[in-house]
N, C-alpha and C positions, 0 to 999 in steps of 0.2 A: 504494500500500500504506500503509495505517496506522501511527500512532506506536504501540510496546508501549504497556501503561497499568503505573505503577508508583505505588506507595505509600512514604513517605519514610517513616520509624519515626525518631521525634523532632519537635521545633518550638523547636530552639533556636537560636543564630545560624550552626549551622553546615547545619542542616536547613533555614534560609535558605538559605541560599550551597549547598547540592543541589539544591535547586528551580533557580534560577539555571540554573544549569550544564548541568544534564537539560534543561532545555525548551528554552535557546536553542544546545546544541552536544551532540543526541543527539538517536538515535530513539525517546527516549520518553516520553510525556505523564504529566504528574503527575498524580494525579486525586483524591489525598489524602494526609493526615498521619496520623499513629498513636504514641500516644504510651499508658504507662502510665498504668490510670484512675487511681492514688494520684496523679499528676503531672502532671493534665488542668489547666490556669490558664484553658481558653479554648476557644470553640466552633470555629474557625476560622482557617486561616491561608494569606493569598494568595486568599481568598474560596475554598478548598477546606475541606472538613469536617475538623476533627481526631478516630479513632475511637481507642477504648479498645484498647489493645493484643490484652486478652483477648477481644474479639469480634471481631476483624479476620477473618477467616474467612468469619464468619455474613455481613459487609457487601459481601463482597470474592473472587470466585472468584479462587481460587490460582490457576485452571490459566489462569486468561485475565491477571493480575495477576503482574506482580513487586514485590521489596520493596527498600529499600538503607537499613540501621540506618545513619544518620547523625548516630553521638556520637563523642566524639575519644577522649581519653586517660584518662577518668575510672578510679580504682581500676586501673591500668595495664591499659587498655584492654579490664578483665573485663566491663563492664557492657555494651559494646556486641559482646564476643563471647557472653555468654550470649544476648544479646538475638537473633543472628544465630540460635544455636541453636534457639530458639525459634521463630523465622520457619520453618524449615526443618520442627520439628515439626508443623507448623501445615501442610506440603506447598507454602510459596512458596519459589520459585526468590528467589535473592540474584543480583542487578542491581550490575555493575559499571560507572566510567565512567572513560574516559580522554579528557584534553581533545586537542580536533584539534590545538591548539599545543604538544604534548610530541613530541615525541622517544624514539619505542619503538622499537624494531628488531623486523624481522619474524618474529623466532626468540625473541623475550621472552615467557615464559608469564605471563602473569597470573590469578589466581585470583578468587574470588566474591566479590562487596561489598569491592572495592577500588574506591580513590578518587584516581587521579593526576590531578594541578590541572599550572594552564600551565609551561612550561618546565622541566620535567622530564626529562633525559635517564639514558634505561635501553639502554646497551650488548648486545650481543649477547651471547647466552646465558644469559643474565641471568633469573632466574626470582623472580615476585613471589610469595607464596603469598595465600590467602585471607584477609581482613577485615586491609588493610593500606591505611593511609593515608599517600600522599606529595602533602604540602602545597607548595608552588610552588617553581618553581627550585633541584633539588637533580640530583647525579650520583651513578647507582649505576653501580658499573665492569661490564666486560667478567665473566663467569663466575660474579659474586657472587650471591647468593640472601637476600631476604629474607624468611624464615619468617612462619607465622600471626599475626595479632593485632598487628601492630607502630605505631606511629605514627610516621615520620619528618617531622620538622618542616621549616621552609623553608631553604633552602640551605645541606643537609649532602653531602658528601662521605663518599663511598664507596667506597672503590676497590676494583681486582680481585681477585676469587680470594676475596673478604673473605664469610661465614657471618653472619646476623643471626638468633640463635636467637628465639624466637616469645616475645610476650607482653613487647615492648623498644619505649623512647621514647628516641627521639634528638635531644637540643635542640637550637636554631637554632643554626648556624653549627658545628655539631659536621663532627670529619673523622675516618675509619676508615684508615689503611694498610692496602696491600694484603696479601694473605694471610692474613688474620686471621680469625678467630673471636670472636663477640660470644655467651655462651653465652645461655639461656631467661631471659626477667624482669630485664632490666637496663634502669640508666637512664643515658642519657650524655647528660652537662649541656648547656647550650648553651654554644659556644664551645672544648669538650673537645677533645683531640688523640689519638685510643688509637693506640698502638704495640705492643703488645700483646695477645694474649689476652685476653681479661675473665671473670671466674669469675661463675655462676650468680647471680644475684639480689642482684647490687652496683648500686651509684651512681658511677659515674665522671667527676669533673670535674676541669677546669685542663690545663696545657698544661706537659708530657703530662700526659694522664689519667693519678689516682690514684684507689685505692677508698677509697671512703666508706662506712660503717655510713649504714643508712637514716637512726637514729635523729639522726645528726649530720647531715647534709644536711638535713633538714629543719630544724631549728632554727637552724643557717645562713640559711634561705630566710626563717625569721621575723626572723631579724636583720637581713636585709638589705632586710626589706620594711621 
């Protein structure tokens, strides 16, 4: 039986590293890129064709064709959920991958254009929702759930019973106690500690986590660059 054929929507270094990953630890063969024509730099990548997002269609049967938007965290993760949207309007199914070196439990739901990279452990009961990236080496506990759109970076902590509401970046080395709740559109820094609750469309960083006004985080981040 045949590899699926799948189109990677992006050509940046992370639409690198999906090509990767799909061809040498999945069933399915890459057979091009697609990237927005305002955002085309290049004919080609991997000697596959890069197409204009707005004609992938014309070049590409959906029904024989999957897609996997592979952009990370940009605009908290809007650009590559509108993009998902759009794939879908367009009638392509969204292509998930998990790598054979993670750690799922056979009762873990994972949803559409999700991206779990190696060593990754997701406990039982445990529910991933759609267009969620878990980048390498992180534990999400036993009954936790991470909602739509979220980015979790590399080796975060999660424990159980803990709510990750949708449209959240969780920086490297961050840790959630269990029981808790992480509401919609939050940012927990890298290295953060929550104990706590987290209120709607905060920044949480330091140990423990405190909120932060966007506008202050950010200018932190230029100060410390």
């Amino acid at each position: 039986m045949g590899k699926n054929k799948l189109i990677i929507i992006g050509d940046s270094a992370f639409a690198e590293i999906a090509y990767e990953y799909f061809t040498f630890d999945s069933n399915y063969e890459v057979v091009a890129f697609s990237v927005e024509r305002a955002y085309i730099k290049r004919n080609e990548l991997f000697g596959l064709p890069i197409i204009p997002f707005e004609d992938l269609e014309t070049h590409f049967d959906p029904k024989e064709h999957k897609v996997f938007v592979a952009l990370t965290y940009a605009k908290l993760n809007s650009v590559r959920t509108r993009l998902c949207a759009e794939a879908k309007a367009k009638a392509f199914q969204l292509a998930s991958y998990i790598s054979s070196k993670a750690f799922v439990w056979k009762n873990v739901k994972v949803g559409e254009n999700c991206f779990i990279f190696e060593a990754n452990v997701i406990q039982p009961f445990a529910k991933i929702g759609d267009n969620v990236i878990l980048w390498s080496g992180n534990h999400v506990g036993h009954h936790s759930e991470i909602k739509d759109n979220c980015f979790i970076s590399s080796h975060v902590v999660i424990s159980g019973f803990v709510q990750i509401g949708k449209n959240c970046f969780l920086g490297v080395n961050s840790s959630v106690a269990n029981n808790l709740t992480i509401a919609n559109d939050c940012v927990i820094g890298a290295g953060a500690v929550v104990i706590k609750d987290c209120e709607k469309g905060k920044v949480y960083v330091g140990n423990p986590a405190r909120a932060l006004e966007k506008s202050s985080y950010e200018s932190s981040k230029v100060h410390e660059a």
